[in-house]
C-alpha positions as CSV (number, residue, x, y, z in Angstrom):
1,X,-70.0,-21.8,-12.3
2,X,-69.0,-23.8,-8.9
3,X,-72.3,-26.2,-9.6
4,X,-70.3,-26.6,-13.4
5,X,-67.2,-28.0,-12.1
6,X,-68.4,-30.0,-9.2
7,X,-70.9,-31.3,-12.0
8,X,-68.0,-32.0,-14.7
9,X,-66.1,-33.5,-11.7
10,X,-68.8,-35.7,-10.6
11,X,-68.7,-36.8,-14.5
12,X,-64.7,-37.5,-14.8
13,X,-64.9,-39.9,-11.5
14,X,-67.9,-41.7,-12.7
15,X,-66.3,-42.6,-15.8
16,X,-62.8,-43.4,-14.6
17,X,-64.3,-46.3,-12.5
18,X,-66.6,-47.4,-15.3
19,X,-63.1,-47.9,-17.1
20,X,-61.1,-49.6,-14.8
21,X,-64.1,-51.5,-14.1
22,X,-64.2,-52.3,-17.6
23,X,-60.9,-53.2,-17.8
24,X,-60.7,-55.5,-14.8
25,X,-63.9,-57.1,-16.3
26,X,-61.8,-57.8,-19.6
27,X,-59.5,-59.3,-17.1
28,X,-61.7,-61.2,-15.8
29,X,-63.7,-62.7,-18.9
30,X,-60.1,-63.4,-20.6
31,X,-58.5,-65.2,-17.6
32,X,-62.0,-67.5,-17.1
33,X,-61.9,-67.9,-21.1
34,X,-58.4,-69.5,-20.7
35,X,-59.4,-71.9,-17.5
36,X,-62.0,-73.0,-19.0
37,X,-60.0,-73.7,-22.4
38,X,-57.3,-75.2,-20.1
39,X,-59.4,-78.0,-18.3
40,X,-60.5,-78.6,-21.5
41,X,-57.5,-79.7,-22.5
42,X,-56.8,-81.4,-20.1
43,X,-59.9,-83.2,-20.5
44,X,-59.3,-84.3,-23.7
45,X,-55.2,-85.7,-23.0
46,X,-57.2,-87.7,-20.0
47,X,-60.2,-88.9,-22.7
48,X,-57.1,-89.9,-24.8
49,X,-54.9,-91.6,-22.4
50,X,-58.6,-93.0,-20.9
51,X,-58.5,-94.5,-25.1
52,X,-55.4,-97.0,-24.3
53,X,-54.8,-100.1,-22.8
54,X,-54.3,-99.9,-18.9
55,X,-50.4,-102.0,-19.2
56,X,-48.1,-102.8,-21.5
57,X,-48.6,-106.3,-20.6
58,X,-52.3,-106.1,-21.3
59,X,-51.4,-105.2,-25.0
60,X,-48.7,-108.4,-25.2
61,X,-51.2,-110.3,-24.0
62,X,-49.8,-111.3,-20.3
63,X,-52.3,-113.1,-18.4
64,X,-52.2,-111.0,-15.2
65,X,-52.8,-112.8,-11.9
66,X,-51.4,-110.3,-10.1
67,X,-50.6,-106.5,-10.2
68,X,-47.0,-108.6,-9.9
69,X,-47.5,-109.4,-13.7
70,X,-48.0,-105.8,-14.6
71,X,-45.0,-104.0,-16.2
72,X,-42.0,-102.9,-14.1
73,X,-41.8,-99.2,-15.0
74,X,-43.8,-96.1,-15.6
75,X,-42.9,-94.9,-19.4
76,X,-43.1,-95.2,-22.6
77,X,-41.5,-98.7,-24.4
78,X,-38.3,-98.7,-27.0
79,X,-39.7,-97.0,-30.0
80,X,-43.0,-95.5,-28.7
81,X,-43.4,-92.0,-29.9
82,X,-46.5,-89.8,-29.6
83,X,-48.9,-90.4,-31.0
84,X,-48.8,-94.1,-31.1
85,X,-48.3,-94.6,-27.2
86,X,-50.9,-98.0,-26.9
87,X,-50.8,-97.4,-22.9
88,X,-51.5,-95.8,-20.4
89,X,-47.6,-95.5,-18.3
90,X,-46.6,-94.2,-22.0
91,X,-48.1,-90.9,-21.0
92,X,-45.4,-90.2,-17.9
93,X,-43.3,-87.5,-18.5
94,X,-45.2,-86.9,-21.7
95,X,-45.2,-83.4,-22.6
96,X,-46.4,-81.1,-25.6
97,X,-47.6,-77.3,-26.2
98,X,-51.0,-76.8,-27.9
99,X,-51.3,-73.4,-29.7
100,X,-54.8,-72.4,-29.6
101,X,-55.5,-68.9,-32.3
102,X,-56.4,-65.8,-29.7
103,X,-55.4,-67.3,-26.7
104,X,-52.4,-68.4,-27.1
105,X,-50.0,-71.7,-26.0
106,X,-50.5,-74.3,-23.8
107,X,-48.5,-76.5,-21.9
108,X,-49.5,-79.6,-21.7
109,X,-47.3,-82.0,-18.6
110,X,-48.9,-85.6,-17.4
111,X,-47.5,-87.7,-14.8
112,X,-48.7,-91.6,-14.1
113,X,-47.6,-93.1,-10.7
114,X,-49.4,-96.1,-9.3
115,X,-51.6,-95.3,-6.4
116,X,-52.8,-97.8,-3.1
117,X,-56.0,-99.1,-2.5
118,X,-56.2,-96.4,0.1
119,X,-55.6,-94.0,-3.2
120,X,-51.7,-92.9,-1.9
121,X,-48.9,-92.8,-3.9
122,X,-46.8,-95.8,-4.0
123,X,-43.9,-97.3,-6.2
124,X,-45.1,-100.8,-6.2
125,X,-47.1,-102.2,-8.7
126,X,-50.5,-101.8,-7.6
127,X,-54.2,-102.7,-9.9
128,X,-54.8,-98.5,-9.5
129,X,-53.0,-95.6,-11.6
130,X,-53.2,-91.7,-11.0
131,X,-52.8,-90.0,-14.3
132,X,-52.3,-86.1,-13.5
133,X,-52.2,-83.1,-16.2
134,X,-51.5,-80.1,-15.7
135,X,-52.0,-77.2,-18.1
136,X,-49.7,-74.1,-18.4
137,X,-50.3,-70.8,-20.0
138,X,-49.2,-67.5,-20.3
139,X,-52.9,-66.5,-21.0
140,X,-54.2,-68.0,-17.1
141,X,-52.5,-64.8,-15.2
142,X,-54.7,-64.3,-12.3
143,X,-55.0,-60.2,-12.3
144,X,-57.2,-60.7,-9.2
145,X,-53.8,-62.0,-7.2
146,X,-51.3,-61.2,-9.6
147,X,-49.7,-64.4,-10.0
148,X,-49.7,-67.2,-12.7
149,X,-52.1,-70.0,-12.4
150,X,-51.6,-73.6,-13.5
151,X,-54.6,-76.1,-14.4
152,X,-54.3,-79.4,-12.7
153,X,-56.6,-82.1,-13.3
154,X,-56.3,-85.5,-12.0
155,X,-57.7,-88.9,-12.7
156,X,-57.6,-92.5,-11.4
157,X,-57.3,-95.5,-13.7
158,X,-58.1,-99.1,-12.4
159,X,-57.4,-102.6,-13.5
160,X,-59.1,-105.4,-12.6
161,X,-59.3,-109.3,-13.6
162,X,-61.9,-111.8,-12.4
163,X,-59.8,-115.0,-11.5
């Protein structure tokens, strides 16, 4: 009898921690589902903005000489609306929500700044751009360390004329 209930024992623990380890294994194949969906979304905003024209001086036709001649400010022109943006500063402070069936919505934020040849932020016009997205969900909660993760993805975009 004693040999029955260590036995029956023995079989309750072992499956309890098959459970929660298949639970935190659904955890884990859910949350890596969503990063990967995540950067590749943010992959494809950063093939899209990669799609358009580096300034809107480029698509007037400027000559540029100089990163002088580029366009004074980081946004979207007077009557520019998503999708139509035809450059790449069109993106900043461009934001949307994808809804993707099963796993939910994605926020989608990008930011353009212009970047020194030593690759650091600057507010001068400069031949180099940083495009940054970063990718939101309810769906990337880290169980591992119980907080909410964000995707962030980062690209540099450079101009350059032969004189």
């Amino acid at each position: 009898m004693m040999i029955g209930i260590v036995a029956l024992g023995l079989v309750t623990f072992t499956l309890l921690n098959f459970n929660r380890g298949s639970i935190s294994t659904q955890d884990s194949i859910t949350y890596n589902k969503s990063f990967i969906l995540a950067t590749t979304v943010a992959q494809s905003v950063l093939d899209e903005i990669n799609s358009k024209a580096y300034d809107e001086e480029i698509v007037n036709g400027t000559k540029i000489f100089s990163a002088n001649d580029f366009s004074d400010v980081l946004k979207k022109e007077t009557g520019e609306t998503y999708p139509n943006f035809d450059d790449i500063d069109d993106y900043n402070n461009f934001s949307r929500s994808d809804s993707i069936p099963q796993m939910g919505v994605f926020n989608i934020n990008v930011k353009v700044e212009y970047l020194t040849d030593d690759l650091q932020p600057t507010v001068s016009k400069t031949y180099n751009k940083n495009i940054t997205v970063r990718i939101s969900s309810p769906s990337l909660f880290n169980f591992f360390k119980d907080v909410q993760d964000t995707v962030e993805v980062k690209s540099l975009f450079s101009q350059w004329t032969l004189l």
